[in-house]
C-alpha positions as CSV (number, residue, x, y, z in Angstrom):
1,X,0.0,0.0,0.0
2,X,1.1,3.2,-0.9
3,X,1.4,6.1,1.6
4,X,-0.9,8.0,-0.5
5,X,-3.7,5.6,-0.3
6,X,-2.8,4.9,3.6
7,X,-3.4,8.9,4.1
8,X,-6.5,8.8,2.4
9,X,-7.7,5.5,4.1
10,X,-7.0,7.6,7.8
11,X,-9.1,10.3,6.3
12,X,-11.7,8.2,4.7
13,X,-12.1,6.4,8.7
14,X,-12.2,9.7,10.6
15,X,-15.0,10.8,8.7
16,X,-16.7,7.8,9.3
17,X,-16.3,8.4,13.2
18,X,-17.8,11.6,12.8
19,X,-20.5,10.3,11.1
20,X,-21.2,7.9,13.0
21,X,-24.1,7.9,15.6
22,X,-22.6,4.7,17.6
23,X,-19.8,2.0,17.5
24,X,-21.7,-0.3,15.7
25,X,-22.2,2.4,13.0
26,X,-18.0,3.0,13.3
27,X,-17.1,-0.9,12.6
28,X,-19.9,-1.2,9.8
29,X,-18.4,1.6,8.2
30,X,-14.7,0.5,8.9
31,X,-15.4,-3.2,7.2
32,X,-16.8,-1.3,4.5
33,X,-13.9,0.4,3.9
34,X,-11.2,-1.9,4.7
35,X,-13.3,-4.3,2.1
36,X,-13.0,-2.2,-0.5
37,X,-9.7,-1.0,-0.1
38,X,-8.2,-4.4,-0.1
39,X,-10.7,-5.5,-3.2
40,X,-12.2,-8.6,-0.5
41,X,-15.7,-9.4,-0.3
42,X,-15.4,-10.3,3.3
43,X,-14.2,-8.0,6.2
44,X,-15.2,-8.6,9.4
45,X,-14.0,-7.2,13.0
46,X,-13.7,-9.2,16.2
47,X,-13.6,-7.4,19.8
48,X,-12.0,-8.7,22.7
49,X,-14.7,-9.3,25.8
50,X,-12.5,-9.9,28.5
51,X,-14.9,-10.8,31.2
52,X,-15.8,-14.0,29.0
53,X,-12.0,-14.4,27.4
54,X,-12.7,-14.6,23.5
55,X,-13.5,-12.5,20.6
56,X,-16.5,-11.4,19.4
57,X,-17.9,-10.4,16.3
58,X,-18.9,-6.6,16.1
59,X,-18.9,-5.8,12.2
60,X,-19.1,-8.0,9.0
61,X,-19.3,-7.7,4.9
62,X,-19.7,-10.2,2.9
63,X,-21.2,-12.7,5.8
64,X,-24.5,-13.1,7.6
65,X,-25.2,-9.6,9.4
66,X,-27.5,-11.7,12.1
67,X,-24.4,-13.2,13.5
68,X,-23.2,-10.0,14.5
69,X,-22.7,-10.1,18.3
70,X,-23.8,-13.9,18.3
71,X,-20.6,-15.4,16.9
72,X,-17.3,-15.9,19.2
73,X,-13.9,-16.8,18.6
């Protein structure tokens, strides 16, 4: 990746943020973008719950969107 494109990515995620009206909006946007930029039909991001020790899944493209807080790693 260029440093160009890796400026423009930063750019691209803080106006997401701003956009955003809450962190589920944020990561929805962020797989998005991170989808796109890398040309991949799936993105997906995992959070760490460390009450329960394991990953969960917060944000997806290109998967099922109702396993969206329901699937952990």
């Amino acid at each position: 990746m260029r440093t160009f494109d890796l400026i423009l990515n930063i750019n691209q995620i803080t106006i997401i943020f701003e956009k955003s009206g809450s962190i589920d909006e944020f990561l929805r946007g962020c797989v998005e973008l991170i989808a796109s930029s890398m040309k991949s039909e799936v993105c997906s991001i995992y959070l760490c719950d460390k009450r329960k020790e394991n990953l969960i899944l917060r944000a997806t493209t290109g998967l099922n969107e109702d396993s969206v807080g329901k699937i952990s790693l």
